[in-house]
N, C-alpha and C positions, 0 to 999 in steps of 0.2 A: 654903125648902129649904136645908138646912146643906150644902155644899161643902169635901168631902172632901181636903184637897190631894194628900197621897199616891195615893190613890185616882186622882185625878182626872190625876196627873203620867203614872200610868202605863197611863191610857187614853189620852193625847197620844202617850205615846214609842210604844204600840201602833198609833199607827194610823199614825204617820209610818213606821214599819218597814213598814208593810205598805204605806205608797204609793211609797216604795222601792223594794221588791220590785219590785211592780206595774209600776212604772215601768223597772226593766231585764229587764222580763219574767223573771226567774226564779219559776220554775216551785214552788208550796206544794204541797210531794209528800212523802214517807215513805219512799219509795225511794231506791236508788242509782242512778248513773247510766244504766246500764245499764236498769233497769226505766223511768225516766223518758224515755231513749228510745224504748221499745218505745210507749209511753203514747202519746207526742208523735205518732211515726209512724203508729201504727197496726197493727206488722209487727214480725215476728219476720225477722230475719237470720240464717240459717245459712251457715257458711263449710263447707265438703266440695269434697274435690277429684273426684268424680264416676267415678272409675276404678277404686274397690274393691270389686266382686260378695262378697259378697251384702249390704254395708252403704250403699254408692253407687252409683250407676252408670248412665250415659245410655244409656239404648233406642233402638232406631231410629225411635223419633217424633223425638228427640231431647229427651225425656224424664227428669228423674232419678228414678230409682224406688233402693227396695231398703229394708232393715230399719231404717236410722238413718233416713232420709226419710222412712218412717210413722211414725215414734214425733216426729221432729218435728211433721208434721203435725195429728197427733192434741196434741200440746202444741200449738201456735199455734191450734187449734181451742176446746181448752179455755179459754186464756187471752184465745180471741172476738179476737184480732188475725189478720191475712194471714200467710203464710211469704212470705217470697224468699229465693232460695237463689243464694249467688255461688260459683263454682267457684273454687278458686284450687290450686296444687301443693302435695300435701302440708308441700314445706320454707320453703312463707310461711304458711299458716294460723295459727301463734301468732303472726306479727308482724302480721297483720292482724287478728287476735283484741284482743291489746295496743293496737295503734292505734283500734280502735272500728269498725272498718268493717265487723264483724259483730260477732254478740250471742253465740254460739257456736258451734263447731267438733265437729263430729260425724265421725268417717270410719273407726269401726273402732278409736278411738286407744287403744293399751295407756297405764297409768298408772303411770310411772316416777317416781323421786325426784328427778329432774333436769327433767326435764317440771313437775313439780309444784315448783318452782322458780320457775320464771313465773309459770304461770296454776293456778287451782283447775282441782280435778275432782270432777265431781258422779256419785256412783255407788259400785261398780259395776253398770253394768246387764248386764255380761254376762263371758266369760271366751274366751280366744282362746290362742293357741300357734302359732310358729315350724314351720315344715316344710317339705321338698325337693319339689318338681315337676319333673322334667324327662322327660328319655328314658327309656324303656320298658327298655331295655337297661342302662342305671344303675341304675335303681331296684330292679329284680331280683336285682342284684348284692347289696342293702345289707342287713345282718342288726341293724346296729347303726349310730345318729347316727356315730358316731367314723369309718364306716365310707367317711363323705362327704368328707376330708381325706385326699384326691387330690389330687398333683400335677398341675398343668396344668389339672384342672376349671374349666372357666369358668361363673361365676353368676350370677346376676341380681339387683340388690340395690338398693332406692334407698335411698339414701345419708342418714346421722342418723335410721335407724329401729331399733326394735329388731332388725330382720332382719340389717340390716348389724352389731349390735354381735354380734349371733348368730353372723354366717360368720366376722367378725374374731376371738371369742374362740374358738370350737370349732372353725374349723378352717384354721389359718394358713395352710397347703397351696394354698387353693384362690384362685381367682384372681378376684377379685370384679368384675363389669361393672357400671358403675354408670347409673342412667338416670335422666330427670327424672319419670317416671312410669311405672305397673306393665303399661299398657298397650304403651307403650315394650319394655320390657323380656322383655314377651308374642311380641309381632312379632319381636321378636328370635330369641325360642327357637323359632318357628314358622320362621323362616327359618334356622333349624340356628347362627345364630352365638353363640348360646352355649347350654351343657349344660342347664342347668335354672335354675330359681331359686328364692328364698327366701322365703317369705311367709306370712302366715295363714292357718292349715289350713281355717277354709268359704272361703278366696279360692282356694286351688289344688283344693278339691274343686269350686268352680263351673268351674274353668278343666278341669278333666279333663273333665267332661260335656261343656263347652261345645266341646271337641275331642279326644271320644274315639275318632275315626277318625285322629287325628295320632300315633301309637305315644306316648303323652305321659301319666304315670304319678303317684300321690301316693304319697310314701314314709310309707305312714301311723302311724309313728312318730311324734309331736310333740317336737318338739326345745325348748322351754320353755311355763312355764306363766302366763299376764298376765291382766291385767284389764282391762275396759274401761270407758273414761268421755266422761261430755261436756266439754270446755275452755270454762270458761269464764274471766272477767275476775278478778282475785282480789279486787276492791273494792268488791265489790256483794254483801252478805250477803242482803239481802232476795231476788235471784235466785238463787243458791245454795239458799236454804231453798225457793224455791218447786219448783224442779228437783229438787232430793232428796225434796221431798216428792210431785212427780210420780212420780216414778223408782219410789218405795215403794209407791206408792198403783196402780199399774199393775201392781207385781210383784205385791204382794196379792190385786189382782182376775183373774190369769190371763191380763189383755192380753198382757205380753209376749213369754209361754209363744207365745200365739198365733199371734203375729206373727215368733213363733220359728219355728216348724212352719212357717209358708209359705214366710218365706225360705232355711232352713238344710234343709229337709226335705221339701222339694215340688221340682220341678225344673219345673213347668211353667212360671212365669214368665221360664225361660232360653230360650227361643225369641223375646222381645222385646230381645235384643242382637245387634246388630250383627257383621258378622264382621271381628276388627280388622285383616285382612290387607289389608283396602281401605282403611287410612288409613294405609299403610304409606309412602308418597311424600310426606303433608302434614306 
């Protein structure tokens, strides 16, 4: 048998690469990091801050349910791995996106050009808008957005959302309260210390049913128009395409219409939250 030198140098240099590898355990995968942790673990990581009806939100089992939860779900299903799901406050979810300590961030998130500065966004899978909830007696009042830029109003806004860029540009007037969370911010207006607030029009239509014996009202004008997406990491193209191509492939078959209808258009799963007047002290 004739002995090939070239041939034969570069079945050596191959297999020394490969004990290599082997040997600092990096992983012979085709993915980015991102997929190759999911691989390694076993589990999808979703980051949601668990306080936004009708996309997140802990039930009285203590629970997260809501539309961005099922559609995770149903993905970590397909992709035959576990979900866990870490709560964290809306204003750390990209920095714990960025650091790795989840795989994506679901919560409702409109996709901004500044937003999309950090992290990609896969979608949209859905469309949302800015709107006033408060007093019954305000809301009455209002014929027109413009109409909300009242002196001395005080509103509810967590702070580096679009909400907030909302009440800062349209209506300098008003006096913004700012909270670490919409629940927060909820208790608030439920204890009369501040007028109303600012948020996602299916979050203040869950919040009017959810207390529609509180004189507490949706101004159903929507004050802008956004999109919504998944955050994820911007360095992982192979999960990006598999999420898009989830995303597609769900709108095409009517899943998400469906899972529309329950959450935006059903109210009965709103008798499994809690009343937040009772965590009003913690």
């Amino acid at each position: 048998m004739i002995f090939n030198h070239t041939r034969g140098m570069r079945l050596i240099l191959g297999c020394l690469v490969a004990a290599v590898v082997f040997s600092l355990g990096v992983p012979l995968s085709h993915g980015g990091k991102v997929i190759d942790r999911i691989r390694f673990n076993g589990e999808l990581v979703l980051g949601t801050p668990g306080d936004f009806p009708p996309f997140s939100v802990t039930s009285t089992q203590g629970e997260l349910i809501g539309f961005d939860i099922s559609l995770a779900r149903e993905l970590a299903r397909k992709m035959e791995v576990s979900l866990r799901i870490k709560r964290f406050p809306f204003s750390e979810l990209t920095e714990e996106l960025l650091k790795g300590n989840v795989d994506l961030i679901m919560t409702g998130m409109s996709i901004t050009p500044k937003r999309n500065m950090e992290i990609a966004f896969v979608g949209p899978y859905g469309t949302s808008g800015q709107t006033f909830f408060g007093r019954k007696e305000i809301t009455e009042t209002l014929s027109d957005p413009l109409d909300l830029n009242q002196d001395g109003l005080k509103v509810g806004v967590l702070q580096n959302t679009t909400a907030d860029k909302t009440v800062r540009t349209l209506f300098p007037k008003v006096v913004p309260v700012y909270s670490e969370s919409l629940d927060q911010a909820m208790i608030m207006l439920l204890d009369g210390k501040i007028d109303g607030l600012v948020s996602d029009y299916p979050y203040c239509k869950v919040a009017q049913f959810r207390y529609k014996d509180e004189g507490l009202r949706v101004f159903e004008k929507i004050l802008t128009f956004e999109q919504l997406g998944i955050g994820v990491p911007p360095d992982d193209f192979l999960f990006v395409n598999l999420l898009q191509n989830y995303i597609n492939n769900m709108a095409g078959s009517g899943a998400i219409q469906t899972m529309q209808e329950y959450w935006f258009k059903n109210s009965g799963w709103i008798k499994q939250l809690p009343d937040l007047r009772i965590l009003r002290d913690f």
